[in-house]
Structures are given as C-alpha cells and as structure tokens.
C-alpha positions in Angstrom: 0.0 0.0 0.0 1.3 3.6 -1.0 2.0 6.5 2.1 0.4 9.5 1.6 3.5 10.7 0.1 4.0 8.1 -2.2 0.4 8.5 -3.6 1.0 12.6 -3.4 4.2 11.9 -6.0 1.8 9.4 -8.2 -1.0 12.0 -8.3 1.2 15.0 -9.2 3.3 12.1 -11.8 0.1 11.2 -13.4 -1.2 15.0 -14.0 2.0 16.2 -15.6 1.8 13.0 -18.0 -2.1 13.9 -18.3 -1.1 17.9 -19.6 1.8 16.4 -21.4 -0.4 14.6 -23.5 -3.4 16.9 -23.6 -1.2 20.0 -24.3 -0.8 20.1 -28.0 -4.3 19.1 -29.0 -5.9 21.7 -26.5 -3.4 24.8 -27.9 -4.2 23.5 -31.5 -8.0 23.2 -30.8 -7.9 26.6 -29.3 -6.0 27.9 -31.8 -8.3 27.1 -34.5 -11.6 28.0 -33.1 -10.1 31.5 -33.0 -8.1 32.4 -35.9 -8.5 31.9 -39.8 -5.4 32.3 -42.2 -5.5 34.3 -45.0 -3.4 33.2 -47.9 -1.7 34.4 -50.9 -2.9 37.9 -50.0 -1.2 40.1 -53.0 0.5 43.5 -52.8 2.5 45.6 -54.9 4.8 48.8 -54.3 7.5 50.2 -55.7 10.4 51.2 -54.0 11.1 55.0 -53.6 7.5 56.0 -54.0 6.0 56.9 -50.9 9.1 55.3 -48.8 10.9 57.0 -46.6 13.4 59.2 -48.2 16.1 57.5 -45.5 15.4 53.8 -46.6 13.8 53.9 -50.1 14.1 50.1 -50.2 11.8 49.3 -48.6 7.7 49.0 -48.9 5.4 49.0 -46.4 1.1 47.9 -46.5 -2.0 48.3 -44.4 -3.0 44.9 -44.1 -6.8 44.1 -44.3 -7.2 43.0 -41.3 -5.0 42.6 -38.4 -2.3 39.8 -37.6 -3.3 37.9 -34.8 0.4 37.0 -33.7 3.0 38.9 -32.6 6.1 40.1 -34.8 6.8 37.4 -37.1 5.0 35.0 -35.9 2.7 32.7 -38.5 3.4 35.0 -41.2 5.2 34.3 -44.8 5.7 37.0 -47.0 7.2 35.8 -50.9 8.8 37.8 -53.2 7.2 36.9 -56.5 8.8 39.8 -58.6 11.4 40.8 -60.1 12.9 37.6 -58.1 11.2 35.0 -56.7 12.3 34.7 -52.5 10.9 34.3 -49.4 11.2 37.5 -47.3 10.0 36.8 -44.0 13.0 37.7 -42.1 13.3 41.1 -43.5 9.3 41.6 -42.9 8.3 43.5 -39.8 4.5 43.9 -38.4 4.3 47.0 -36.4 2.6 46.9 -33.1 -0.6 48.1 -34.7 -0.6 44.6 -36.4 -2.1 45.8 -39.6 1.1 47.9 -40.8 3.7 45.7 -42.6 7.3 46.6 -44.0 9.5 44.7 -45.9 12.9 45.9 -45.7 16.2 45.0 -47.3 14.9 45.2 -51.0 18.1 45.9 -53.2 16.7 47.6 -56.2 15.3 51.4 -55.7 12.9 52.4 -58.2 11.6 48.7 -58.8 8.6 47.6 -58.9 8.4 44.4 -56.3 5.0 42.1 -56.2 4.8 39.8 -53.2 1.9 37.1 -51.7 0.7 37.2 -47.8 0.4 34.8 -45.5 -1.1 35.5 -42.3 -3.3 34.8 -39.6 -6.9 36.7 -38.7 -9.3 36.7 -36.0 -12.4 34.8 -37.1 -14.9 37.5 -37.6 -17.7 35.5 -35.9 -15.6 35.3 -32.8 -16.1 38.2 -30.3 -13.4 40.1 -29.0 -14.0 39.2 -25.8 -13.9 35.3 -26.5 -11.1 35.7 -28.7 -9.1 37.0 -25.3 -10.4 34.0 -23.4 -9.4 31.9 -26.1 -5.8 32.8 -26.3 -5.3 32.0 -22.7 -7.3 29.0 -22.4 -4.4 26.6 -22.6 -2.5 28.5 -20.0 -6.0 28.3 -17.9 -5.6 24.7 -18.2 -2.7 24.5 -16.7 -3.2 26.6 -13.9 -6.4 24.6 -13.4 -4.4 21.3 -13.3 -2.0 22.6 -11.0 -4.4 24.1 -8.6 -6.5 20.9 -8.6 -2.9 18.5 -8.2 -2.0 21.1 -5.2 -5.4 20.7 -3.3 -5.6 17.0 -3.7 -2.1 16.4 -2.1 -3.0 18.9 0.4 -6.2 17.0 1.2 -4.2 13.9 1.0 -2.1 14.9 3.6 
C-alpha cells in the first residue's frame, strides 16, 4: 500500500503525463476556433515612392485585417517579382498589427509584387472570447495545477 507521500508523488506524476499529452491538441484546438489564415494575400509597391526618403528600399502595407500574432509569428511574405524569394526575415508587423514593411529590398525604383500569408481573427468570434481563447491553454494549466495542489494537500 502507498503512504500518503507516495500516492501525493503518483497523483502529481500522473497530472504532468495527463497535460503532457493533452497540451498540444488543446493549444491546437484553441488555436483554430479563434483564428482563420489568409493566404496568398497580394500586394505591390514600388520602392522610392511613398518610402521613406532614409530607406527607399523598402515597402510597407496596411493589411486588411490585423495579424493575430505577434512580430513574425505565422506570417510568410514571398517575393514573386522581379525575383522570386521568401522574405520573412526582413518583414516586420508593427505593433498596430495591420502595418507591414518589408525591408532590405536591393533595387530602388523597382517595382516588387509579393503574396501574404497570415493569420486573422475569425470575424464570428467576439473580441471578448477571442481573449479567453488565447489564454485558455495557460487556464488549463493553472487549473491542473491548482487541482494536483489541493488533492495532495487533502491527501495529507
């Protein structure tokens, strides 16, 4: 028969492998209830016109809608003209996360086309919801962790 300490370390062992496993599926499912991806979203500029006169490589759009991510995150922007490259690294979403530039564009006076790749809110999701949602899995864990903590505690 297990001590109370013994069955304390088996309760706490089988709630870590319980969020182990659930994790992924639970971040994905959350995920995709709350955001849609928008792809091959196309935009053109030409460098110099309307850039800033201190960088006139570069181009910079309003998206449509906002980015749901942070930075980088879940976005892909392509070069498809003049040269065909992916340009994520030089992309930058400001923190309004509907202004994107795209730096580091080596021809001035060139007309560049590139396709979008990002990540929306859903538009039948709430705002409210949608801020739920992106904390849900972190929820979780607190919730297993709270429950793991008073069951020992009761335990013992």
């Amino acid at each position: 028969m297990l001590t109370n300490m013994g069955s304390s370390i088996m309760m706490i062992l089988l709630g870590v492998i319980f969020f182990i496993v659930l994790a992924p599926n639970l971040i994905q499912q959350a995920e995709d209830s709350r955001v849609q991806q928008v792809l091959n979203l196309s935009k053109t500029c030409t460098t110099g016109a309307g850039a800033s006169t201190s960088n006139p490589t570069t181009c910079a759009f309003t998206l449509p809608t906002p980015h749901e991510y942070v930075g980088n995150t879940a976005l892909q922007v392509d070069e498809t003209s003049p040269v065909v490259r992916n340009v994520t690294a030089s992309s930058t979403v400001a923190n309004n996360r509907v202004t994107l530039s795209i730096s580091g564009l080596t021809l001035p006076n060139t007309q560049y086309n590139f396709l979008i790749d990002y990540y929306e809110k859903k538009t039948d999701i709430a705002d409210t919801l949608n801020g739920v949602l992106r904390f849900f899995p972190l929820m979780v864990i607190f919730g297993i962790v709270g429950s793991l903590v008073i069951a020992v505690v009761r335990r013992n």
